[in-house]
N, C-alpha and C positions, 0 to 999 in steps of 0.2 A: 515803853512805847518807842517805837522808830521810825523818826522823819525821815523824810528826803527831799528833793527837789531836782526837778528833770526839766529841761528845754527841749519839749519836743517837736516843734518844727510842723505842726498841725497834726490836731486831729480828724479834720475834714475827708477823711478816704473811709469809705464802708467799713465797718468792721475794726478799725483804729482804736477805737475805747474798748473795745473787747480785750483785743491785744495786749494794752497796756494795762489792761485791769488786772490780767492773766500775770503779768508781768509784778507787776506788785504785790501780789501771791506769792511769788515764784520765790521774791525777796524779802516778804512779809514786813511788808509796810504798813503803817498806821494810819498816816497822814504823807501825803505828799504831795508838794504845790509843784503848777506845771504852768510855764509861757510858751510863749507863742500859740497859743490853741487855735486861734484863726478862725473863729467859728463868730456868730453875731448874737445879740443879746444877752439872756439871764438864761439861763438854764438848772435842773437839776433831775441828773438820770442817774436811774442805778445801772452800774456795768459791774455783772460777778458778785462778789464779798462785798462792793464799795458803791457809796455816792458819789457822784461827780457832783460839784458844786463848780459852775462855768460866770465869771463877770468879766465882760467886754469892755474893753477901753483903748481902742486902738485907732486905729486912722482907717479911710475909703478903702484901703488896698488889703482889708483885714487882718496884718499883718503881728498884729500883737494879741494881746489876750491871757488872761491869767485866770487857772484854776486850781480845785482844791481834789482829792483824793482820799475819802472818809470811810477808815472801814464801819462795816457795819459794828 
């Protein structure tokens, strides 16, 4: 199995979890946790190979945020 862990600085622009899902592919990841996602609430979407699993906890200026990267 191989982790990782990336700060990606949001995922809030169109197309963004595509990219990185392609991405994780590219490096064949298993799991990889991701901050700052900047995004609001609970979420769970598949991008590509993988579930995104999104939990918010960040302040007004949606600045923080932690998620998980699950291949399938």
């Amino acid at each position: 199995m191989r982790l990782g862990h990336w700060n990606v600085r949001g995922l809030c622009k169109p197309g963004s979890l595509k990219i990185a899902a392609r991405e994780l592919a590219r490096y064949k990841l298993d799991l990889l946790g991701v901050q700052e996602v900047r995004w609001e609430k609970r979420n769970k979407i598949t991008a590509g190979d993988y579930i995104f699993l999104f939990y918010w906890q960040g302040n007004e200026n949606h600045q923080l945020g932690t998620g998980f990267f699950v291949h399938h």
